[in-house]
HTML snippet that shows the backbone in 3Dmol.js (N, CA, C, O; Angstrom):
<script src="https://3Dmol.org/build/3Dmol-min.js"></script>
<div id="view" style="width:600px;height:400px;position:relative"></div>
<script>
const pdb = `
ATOM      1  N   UNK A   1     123.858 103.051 101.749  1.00  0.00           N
ATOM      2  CA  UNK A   1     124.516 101.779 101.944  1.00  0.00           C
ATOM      3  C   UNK A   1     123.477 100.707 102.176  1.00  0.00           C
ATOM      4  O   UNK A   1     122.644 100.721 103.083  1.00  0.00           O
ATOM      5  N   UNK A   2     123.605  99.882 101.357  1.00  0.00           N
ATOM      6  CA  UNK A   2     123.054  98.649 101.531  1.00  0.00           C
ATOM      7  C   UNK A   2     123.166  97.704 102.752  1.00  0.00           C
ATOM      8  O   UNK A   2     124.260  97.922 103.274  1.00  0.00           O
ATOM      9  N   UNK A   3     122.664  96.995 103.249  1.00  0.00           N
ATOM     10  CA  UNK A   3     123.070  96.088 104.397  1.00  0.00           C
ATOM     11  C   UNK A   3     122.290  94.603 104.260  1.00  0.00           C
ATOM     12  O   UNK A   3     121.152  94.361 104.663  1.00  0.00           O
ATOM     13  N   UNK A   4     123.236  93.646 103.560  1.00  0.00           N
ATOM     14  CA  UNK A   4     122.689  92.412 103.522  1.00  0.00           C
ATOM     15  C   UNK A   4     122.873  91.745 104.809  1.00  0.00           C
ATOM     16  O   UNK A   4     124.079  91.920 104.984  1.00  0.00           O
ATOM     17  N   UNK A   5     122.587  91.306 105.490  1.00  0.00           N
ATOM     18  CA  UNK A   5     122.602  90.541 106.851  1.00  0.00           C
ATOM     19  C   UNK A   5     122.059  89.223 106.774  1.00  0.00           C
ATOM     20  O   UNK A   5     120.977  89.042 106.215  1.00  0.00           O
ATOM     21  N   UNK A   6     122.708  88.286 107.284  1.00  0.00           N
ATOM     22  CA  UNK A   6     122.350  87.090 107.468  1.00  0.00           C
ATOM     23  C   UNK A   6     121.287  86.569 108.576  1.00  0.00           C
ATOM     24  O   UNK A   6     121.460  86.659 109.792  1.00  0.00           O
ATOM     25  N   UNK A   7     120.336  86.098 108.037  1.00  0.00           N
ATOM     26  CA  UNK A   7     119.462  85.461 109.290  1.00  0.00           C
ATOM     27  C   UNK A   7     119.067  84.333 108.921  1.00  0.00           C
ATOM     28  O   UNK A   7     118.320  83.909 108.040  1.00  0.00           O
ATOM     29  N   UNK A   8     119.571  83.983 109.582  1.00  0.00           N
ATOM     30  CA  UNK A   8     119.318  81.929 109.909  1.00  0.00           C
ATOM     31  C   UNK A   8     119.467  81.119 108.429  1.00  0.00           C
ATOM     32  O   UNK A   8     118.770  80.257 107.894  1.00  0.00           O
ATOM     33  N   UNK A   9     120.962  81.951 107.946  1.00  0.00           N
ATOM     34  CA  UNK A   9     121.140  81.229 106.804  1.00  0.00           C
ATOM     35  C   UNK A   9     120.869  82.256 105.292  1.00  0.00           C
ATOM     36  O   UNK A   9     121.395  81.957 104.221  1.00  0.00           O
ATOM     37  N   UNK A  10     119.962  83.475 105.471  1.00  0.00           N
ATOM     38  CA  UNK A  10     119.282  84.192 104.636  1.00  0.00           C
ATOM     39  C   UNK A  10     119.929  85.153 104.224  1.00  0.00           C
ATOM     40  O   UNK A  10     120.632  85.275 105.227  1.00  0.00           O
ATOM     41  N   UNK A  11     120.326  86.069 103.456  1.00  0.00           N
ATOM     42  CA  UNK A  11     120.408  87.116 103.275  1.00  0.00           C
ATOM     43  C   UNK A  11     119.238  88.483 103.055  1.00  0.00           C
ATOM     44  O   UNK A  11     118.984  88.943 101.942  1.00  0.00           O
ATOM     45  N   UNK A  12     118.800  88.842 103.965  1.00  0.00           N
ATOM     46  CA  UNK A  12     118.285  89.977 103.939  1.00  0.00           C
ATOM     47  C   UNK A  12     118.479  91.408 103.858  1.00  0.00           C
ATOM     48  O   UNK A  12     119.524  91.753 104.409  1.00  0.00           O
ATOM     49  N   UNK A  13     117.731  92.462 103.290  1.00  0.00           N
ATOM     50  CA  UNK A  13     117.981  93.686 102.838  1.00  0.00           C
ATOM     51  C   UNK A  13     117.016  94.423 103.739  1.00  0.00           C
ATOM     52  O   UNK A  13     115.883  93.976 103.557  1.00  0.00           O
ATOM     53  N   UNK A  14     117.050  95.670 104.911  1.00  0.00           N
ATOM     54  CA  UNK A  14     116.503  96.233 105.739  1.00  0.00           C
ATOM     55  C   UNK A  14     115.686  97.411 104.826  1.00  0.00           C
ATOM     56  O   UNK A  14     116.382  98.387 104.547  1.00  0.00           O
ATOM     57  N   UNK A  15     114.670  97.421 104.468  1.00  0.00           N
ATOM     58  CA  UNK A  15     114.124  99.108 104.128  1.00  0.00           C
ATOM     59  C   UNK A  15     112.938  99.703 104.846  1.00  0.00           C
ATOM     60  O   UNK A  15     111.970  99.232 105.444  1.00  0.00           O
ATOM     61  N   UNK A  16     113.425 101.055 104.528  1.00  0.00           N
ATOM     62  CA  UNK A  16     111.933 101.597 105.112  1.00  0.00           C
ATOM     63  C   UNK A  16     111.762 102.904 104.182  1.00  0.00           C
ATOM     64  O   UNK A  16     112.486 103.733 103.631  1.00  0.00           O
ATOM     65  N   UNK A  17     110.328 102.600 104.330  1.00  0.00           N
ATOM     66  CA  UNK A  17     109.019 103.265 103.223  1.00  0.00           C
ATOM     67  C   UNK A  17     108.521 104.410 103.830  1.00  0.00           C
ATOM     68  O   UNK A  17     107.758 104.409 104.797  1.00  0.00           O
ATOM     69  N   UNK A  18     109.040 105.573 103.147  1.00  0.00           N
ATOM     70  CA  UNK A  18     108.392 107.004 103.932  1.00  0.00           C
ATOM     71  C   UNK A  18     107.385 107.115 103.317  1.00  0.00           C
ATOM     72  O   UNK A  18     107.340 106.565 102.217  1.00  0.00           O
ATOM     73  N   UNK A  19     106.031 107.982 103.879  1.00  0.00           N
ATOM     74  CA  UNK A  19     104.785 108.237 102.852  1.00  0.00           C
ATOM     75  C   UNK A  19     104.412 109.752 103.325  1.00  0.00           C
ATOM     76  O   UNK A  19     104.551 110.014 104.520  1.00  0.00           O
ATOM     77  N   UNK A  20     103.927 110.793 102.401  1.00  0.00           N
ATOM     78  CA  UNK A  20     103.916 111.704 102.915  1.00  0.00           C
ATOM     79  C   UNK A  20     102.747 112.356 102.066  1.00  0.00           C
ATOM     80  O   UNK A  20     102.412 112.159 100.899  1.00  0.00           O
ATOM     81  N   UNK A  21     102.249 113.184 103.023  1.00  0.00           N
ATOM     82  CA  UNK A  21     101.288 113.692 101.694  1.00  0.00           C
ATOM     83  C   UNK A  21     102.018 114.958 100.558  1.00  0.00           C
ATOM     84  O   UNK A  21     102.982 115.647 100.893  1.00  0.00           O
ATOM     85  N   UNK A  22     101.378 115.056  99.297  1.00  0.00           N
ATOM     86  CA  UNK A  22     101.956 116.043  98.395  1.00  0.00           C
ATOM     87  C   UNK A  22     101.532 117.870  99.001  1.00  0.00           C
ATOM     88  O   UNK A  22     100.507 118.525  99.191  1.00  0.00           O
ATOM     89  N   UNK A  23     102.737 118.040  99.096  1.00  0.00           N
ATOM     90  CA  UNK A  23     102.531 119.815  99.161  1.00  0.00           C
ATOM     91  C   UNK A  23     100.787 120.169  98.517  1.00  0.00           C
ATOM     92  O   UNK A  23     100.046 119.757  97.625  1.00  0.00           O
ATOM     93  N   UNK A  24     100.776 120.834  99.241  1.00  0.00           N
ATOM     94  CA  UNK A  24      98.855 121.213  98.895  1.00  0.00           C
ATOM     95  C   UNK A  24      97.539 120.528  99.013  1.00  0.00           C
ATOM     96  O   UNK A  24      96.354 120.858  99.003  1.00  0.00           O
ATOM     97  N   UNK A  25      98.467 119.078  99.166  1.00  0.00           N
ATOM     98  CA  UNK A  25      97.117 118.171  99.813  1.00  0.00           C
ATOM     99  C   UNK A  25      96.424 118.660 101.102  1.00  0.00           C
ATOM    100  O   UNK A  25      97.252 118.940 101.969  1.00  0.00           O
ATOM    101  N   UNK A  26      95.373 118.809 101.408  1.00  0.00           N
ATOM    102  CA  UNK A  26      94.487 119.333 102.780  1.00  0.00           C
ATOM    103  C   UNK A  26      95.147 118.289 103.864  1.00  0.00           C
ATOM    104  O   UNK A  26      95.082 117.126 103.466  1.00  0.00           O
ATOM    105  N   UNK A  27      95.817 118.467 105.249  1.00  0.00           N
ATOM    106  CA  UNK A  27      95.968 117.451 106.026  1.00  0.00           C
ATOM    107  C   UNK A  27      95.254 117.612 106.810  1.00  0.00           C
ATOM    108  O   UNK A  27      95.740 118.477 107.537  1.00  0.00           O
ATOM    109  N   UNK A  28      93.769 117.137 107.390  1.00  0.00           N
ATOM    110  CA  UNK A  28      92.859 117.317 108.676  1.00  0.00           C
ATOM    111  C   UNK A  28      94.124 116.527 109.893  1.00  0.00           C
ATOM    112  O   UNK A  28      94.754 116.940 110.867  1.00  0.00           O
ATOM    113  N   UNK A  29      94.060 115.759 109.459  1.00  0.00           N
ATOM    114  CA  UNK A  29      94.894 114.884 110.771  1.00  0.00           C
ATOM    115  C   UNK A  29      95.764 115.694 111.267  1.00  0.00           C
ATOM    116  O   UNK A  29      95.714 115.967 112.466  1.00  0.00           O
ATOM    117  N   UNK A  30      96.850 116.304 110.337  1.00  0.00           N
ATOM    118  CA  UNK A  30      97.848 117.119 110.825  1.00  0.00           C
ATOM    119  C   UNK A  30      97.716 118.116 111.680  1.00  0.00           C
ATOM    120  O   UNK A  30      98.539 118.321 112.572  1.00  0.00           O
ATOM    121  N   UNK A  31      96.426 118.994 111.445  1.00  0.00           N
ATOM    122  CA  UNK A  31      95.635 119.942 111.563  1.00  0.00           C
ATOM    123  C   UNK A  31      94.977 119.712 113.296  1.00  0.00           C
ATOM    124  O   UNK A  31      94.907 120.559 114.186  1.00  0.00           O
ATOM    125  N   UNK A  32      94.557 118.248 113.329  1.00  0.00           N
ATOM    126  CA  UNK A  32      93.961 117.912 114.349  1.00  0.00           C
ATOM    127  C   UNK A  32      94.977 117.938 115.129  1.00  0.00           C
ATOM    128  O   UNK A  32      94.794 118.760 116.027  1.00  0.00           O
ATOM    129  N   UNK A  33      96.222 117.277 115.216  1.00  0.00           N
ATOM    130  CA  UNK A  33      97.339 116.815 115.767  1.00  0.00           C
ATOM    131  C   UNK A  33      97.918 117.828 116.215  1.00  0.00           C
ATOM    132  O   UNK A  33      98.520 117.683 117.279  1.00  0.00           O
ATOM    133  N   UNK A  34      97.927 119.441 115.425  1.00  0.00           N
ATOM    134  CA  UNK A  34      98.432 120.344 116.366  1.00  0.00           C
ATOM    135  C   UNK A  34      97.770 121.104 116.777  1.00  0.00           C
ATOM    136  O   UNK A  34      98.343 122.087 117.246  1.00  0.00           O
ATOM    137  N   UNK A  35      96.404 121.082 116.825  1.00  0.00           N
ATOM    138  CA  UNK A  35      95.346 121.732 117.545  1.00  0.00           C
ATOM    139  C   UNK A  35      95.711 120.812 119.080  1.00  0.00           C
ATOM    140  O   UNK A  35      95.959 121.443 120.107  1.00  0.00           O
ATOM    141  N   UNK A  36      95.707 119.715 119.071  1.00  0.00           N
ATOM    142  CA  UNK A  36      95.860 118.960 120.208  1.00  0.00           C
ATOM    143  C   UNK A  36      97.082 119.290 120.925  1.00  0.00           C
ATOM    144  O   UNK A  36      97.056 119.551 122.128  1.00  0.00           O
ATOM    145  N   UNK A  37      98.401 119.290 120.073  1.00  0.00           N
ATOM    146  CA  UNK A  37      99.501 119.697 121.119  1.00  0.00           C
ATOM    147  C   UNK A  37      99.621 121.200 121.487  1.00  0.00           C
ATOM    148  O   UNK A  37     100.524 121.659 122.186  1.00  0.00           O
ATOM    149  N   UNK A  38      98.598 121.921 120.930  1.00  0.00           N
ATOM    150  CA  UNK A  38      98.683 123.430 121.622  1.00  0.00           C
ATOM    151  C   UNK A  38      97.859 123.285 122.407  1.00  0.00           C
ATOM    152  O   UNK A  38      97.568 124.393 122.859  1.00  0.00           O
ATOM    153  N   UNK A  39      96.992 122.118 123.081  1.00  0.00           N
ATOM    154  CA  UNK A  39      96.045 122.699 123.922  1.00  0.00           C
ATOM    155  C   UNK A  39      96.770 121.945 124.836  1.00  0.00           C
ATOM    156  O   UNK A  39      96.756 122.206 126.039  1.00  0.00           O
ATOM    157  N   UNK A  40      97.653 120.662 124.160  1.00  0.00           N
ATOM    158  CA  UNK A  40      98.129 120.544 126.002  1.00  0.00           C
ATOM    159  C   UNK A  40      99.538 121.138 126.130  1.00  0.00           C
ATOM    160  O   UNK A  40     100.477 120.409 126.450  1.00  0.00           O
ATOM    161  N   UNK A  41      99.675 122.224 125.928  1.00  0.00           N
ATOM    162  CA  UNK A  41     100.823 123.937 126.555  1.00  0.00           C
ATOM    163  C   UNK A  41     101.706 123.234 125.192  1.00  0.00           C
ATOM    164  O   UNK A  41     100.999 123.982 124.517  1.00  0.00           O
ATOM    165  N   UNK A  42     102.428 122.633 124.337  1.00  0.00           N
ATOM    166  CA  UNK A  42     103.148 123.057 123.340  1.00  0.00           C
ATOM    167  C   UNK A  42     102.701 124.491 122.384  1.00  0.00           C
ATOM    168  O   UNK A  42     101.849 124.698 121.520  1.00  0.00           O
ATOM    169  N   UNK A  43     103.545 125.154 122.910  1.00  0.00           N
ATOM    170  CA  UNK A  43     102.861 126.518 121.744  1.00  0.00           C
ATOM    171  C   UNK A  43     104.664 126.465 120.639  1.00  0.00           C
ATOM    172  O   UNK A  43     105.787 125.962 120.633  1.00  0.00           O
ATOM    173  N   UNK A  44     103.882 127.264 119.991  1.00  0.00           N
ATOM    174  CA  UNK A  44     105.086 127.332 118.763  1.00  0.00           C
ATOM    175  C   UNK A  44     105.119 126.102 117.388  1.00  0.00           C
ATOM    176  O   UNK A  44     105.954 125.923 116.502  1.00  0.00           O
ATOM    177  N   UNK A  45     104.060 125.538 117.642  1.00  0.00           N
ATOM    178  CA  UNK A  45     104.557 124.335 116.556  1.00  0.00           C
ATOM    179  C   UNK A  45     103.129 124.364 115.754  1.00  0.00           C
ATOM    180  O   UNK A  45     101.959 124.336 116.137  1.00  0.00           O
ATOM    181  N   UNK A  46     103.783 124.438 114.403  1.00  0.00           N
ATOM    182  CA  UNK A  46     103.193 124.910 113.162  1.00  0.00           C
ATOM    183  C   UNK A  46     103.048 124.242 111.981  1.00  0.00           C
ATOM    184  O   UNK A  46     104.061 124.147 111.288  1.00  0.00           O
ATOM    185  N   UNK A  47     101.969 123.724 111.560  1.00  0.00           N
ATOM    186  CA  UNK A  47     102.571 123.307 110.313  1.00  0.00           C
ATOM    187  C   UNK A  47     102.767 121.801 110.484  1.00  0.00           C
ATOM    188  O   UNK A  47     103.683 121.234 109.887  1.00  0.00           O
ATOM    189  N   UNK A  48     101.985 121.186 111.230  1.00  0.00           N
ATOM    190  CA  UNK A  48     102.308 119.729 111.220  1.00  0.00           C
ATOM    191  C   UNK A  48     101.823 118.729 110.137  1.00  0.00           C
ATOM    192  O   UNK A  48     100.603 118.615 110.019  1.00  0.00           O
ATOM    193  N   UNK A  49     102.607 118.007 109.352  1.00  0.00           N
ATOM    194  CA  UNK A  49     102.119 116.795 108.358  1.00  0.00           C
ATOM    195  C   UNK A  49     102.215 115.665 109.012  1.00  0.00           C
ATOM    196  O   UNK A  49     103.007 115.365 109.905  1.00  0.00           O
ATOM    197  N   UNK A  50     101.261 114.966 108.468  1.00  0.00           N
ATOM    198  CA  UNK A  50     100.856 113.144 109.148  1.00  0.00           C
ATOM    199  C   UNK A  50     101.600 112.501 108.202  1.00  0.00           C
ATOM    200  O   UNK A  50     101.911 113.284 107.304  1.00  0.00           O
ATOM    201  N   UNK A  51     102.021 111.369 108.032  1.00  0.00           N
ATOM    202  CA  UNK A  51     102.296 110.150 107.123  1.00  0.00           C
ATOM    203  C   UNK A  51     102.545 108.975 107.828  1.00  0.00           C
ATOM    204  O   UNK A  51     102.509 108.868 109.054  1.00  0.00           O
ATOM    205  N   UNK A  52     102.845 107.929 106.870  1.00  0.00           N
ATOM    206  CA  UNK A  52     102.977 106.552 107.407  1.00  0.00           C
ATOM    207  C   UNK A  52     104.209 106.144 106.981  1.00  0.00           C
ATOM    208  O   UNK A  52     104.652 106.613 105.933  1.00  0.00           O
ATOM    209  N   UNK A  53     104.833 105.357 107.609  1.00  0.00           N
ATOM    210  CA  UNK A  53     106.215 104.701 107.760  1.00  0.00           C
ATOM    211  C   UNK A  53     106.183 102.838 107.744  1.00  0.00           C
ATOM    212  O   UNK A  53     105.601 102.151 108.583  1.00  0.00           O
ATOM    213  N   UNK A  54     106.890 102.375 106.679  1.00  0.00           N
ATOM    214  CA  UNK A  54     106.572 101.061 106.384  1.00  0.00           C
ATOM    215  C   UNK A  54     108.135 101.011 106.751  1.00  0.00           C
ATOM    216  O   UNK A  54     108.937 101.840 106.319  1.00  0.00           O
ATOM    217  N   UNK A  55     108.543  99.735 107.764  1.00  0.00           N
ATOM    218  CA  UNK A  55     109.680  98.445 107.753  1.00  0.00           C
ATOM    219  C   UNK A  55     109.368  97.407 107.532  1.00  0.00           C
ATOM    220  O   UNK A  55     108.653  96.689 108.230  1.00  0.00           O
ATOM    221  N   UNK A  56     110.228  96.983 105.760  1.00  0.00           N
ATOM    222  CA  UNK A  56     110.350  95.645 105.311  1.00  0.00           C
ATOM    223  C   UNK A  56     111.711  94.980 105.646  1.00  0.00           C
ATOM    224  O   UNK A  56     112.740  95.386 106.186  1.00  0.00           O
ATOM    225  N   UNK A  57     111.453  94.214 105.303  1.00  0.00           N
ATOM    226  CA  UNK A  57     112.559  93.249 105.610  1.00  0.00           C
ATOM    227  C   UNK A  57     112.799  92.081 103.979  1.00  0.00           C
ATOM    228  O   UNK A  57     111.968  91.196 103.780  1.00  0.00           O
ATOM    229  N   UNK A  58     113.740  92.238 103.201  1.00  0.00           N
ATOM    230  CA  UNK A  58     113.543  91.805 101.589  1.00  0.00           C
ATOM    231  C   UNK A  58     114.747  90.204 101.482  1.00  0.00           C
ATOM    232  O   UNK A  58     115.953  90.150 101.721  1.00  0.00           O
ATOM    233  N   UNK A  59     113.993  89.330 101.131  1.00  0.00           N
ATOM    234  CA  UNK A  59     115.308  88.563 101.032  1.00  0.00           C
ATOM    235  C   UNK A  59     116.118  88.260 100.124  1.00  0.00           C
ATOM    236  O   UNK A  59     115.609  87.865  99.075  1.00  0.00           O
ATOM    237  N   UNK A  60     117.736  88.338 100.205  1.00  0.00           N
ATOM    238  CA  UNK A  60     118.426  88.497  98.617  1.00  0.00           C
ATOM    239  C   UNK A  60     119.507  89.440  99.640  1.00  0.00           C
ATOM    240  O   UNK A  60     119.577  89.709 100.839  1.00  0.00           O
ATOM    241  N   UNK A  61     120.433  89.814  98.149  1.00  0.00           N
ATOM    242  CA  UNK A  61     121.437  90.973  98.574  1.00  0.00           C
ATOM    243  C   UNK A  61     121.320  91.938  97.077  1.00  0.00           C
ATOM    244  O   UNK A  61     122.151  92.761  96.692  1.00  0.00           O
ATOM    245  N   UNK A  62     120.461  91.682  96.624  1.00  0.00           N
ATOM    246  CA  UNK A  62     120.620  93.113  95.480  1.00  0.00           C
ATOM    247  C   UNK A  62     120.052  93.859  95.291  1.00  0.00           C
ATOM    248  O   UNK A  62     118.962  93.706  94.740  1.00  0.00           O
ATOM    249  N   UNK A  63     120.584  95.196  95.710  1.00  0.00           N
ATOM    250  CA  UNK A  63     120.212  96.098  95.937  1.00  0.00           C
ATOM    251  C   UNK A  63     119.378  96.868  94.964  1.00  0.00           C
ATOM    252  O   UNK A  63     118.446  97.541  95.404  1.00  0.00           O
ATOM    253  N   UNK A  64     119.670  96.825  93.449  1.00  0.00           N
ATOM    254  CA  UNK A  64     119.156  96.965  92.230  1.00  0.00           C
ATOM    255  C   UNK A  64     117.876  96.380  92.591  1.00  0.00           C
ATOM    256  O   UNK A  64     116.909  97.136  92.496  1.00  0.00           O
ATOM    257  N   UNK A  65     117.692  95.322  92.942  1.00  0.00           N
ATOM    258  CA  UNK A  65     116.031  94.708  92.755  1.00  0.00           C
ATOM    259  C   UNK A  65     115.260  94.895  93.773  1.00  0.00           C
ATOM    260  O   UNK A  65     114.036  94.914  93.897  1.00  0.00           O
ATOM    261  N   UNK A  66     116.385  95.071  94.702  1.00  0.00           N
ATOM    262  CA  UNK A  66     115.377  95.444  96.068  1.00  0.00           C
ATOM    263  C   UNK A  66     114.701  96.648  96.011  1.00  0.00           C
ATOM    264  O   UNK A  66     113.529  96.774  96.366  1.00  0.00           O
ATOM    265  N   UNK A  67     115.661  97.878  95.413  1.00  0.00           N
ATOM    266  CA  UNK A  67     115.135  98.853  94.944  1.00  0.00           C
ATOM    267  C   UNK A  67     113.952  99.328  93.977  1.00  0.00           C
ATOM    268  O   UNK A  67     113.312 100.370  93.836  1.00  0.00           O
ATOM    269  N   UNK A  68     113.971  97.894  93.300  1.00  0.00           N
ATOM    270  CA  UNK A  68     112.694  97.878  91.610  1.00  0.00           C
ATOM    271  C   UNK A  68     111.247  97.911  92.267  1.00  0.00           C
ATOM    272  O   UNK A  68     110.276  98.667  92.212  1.00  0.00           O
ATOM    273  N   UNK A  69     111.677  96.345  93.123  1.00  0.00           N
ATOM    274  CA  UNK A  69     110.832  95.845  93.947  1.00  0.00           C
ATOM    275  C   UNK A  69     110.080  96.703  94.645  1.00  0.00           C
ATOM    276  O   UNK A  69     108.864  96.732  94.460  1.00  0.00           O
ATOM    277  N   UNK A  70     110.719  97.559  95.583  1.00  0.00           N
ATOM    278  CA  UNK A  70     110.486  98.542  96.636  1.00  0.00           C
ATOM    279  C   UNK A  70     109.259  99.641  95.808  1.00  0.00           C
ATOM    280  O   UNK A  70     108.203 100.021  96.315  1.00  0.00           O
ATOM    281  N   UNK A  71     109.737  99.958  94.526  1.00  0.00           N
ATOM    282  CA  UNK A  71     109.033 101.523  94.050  1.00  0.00           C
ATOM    283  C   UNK A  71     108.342 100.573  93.438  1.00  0.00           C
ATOM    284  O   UNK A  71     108.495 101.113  92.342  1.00  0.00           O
ATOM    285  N   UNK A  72     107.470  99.265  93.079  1.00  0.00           N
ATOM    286  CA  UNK A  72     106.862  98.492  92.635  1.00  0.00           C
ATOM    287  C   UNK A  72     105.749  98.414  93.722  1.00  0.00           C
ATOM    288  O   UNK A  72     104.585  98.661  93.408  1.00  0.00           O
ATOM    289  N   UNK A  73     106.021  98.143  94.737  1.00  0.00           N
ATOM    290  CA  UNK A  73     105.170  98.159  95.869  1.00  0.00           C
ATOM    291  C   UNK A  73     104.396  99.427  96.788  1.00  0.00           C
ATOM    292  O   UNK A  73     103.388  99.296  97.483  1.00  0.00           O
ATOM    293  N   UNK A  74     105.293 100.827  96.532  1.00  0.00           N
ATOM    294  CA  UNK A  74     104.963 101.683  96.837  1.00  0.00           C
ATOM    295  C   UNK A  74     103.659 101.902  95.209  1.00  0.00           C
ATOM    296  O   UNK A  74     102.430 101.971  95.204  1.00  0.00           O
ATOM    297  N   UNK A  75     104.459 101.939  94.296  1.00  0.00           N
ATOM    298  CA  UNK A  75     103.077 102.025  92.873  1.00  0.00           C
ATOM    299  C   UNK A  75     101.710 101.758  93.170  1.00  0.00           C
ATOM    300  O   UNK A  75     100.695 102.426  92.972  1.00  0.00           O
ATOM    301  N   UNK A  76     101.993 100.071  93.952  1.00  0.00           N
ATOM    302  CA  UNK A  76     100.585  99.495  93.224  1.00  0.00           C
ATOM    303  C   UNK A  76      99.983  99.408  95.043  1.00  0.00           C
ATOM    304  O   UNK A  76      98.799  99.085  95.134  1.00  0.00           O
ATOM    305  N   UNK A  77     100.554  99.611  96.086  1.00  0.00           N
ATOM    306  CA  UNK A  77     100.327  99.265  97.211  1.00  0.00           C
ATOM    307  C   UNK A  77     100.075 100.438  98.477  1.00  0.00           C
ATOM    308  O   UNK A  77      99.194 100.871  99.221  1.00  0.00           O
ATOM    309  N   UNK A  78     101.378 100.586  98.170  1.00  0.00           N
ATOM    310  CA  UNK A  78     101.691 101.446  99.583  1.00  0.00           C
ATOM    311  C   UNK A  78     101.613 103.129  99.797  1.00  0.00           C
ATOM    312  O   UNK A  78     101.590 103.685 100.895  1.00  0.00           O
ATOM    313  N   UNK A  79     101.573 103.896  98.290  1.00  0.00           N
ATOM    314  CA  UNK A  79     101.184 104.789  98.327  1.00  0.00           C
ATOM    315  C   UNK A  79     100.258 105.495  97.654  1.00  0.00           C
ATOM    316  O   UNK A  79     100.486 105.159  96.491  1.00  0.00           O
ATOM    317  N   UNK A  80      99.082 106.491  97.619  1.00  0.00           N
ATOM    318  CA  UNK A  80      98.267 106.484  96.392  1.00  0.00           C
ATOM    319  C   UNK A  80      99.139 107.741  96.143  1.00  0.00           C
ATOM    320  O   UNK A  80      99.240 108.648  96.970  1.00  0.00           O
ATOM    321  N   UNK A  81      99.742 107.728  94.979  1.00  0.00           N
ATOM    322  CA  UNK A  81     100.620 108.401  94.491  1.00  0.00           C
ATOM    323  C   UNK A  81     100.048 109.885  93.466  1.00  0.00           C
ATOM    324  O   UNK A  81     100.743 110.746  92.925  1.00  0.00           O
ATOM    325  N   UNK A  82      98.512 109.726  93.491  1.00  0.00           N
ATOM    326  CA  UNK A  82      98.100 111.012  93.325  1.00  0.00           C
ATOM    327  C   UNK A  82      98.305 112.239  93.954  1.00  0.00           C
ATOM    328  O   UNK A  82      98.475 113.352  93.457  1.00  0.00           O
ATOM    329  N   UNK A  83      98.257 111.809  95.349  1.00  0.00           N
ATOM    330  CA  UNK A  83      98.391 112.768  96.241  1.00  0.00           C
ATOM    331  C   UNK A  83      99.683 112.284  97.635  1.00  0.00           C
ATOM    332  O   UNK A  83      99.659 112.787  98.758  1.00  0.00           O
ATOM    333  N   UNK A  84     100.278 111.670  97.366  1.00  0.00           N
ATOM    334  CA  UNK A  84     101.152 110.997  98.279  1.00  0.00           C
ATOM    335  C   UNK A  84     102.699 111.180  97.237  1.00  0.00           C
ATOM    336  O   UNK A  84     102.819 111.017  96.023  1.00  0.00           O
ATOM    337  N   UNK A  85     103.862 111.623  98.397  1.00  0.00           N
ATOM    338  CA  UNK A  85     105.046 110.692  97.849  1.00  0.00           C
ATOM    339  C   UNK A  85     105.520 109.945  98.917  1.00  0.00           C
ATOM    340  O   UNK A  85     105.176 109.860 100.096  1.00  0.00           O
ATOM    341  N   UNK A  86     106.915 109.103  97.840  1.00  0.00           N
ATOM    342  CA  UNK A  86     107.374 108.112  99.077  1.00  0.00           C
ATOM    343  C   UNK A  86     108.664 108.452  99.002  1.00  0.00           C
ATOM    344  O   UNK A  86     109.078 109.010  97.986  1.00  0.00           O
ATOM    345  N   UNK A  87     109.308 108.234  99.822  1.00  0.00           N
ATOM    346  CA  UNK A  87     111.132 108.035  99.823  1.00  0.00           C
ATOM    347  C   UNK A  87     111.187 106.613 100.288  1.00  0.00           C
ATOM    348  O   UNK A  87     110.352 106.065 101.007  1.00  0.00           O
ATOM    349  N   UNK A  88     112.326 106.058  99.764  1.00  0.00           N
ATOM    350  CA  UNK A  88     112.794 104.666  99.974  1.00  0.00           C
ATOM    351  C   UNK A  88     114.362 104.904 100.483  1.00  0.00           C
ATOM    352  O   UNK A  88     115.251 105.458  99.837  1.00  0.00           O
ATOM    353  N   UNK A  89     114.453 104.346 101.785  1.00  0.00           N
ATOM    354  CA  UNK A  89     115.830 104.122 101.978  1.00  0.00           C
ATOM    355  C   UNK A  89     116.424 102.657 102.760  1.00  0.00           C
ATOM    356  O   UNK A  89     116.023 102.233 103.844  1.00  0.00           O
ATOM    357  N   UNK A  90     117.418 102.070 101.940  1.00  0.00           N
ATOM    358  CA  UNK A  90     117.884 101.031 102.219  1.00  0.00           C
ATOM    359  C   UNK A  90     119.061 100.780 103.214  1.00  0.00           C
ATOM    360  O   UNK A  90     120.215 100.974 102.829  1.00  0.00           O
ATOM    361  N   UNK A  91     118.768 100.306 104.630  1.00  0.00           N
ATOM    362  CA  UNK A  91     119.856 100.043 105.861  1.00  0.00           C
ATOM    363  C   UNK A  91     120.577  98.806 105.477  1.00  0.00           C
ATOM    364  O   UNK A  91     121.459  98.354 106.206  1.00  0.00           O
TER     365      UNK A  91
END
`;
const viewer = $3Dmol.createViewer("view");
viewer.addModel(pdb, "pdb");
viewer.setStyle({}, {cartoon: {color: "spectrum"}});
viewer.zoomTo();
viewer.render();
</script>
């Protein structure tokens, strides 16, 4: 579901930009991240992936372009898509 909302006259479109690395990419960070929560007493947790999380804010109500727009920006910007995917979902 889409959600155009008005602000101060505007119509805006809420999204947010998942980024993740691709299955088989090496994650050190991830790697680091649960070396760290097992040493301070989390045991059991395995397998941790890192990524980054983008909130835009788009102005308009169409969802079609917000959407073009969106995987336009993840292309050339927001994800290196060699080794990265993204999910896009629109509030």
């Amino acid at each position: 579901m889409v959600l155009a909302q008005q602000f101060g006259g505007r119509s805006v479109i809420k999204a947010r930009v998942t980024v993740t690395l691709k299955n088989g990419v090496l994650d050190p960070q991830g790697k680091a991240i649960e070396g760290a929560l097992g040493s301070l007493g989390f045991s059991g947790v395995g397998q941790v992936r890192q990524g980054k999380v983008f909130d835009l804010e788009l102005d308009g109500a169409d969802k079609a372009k917000a959407e073009a727009d969106l995987k336009a920006m993840c292309e050339k910007l927001l994800a290196n898509t060699v080794i990265e995917n993204y999910t896009i979902a629109l509030d």
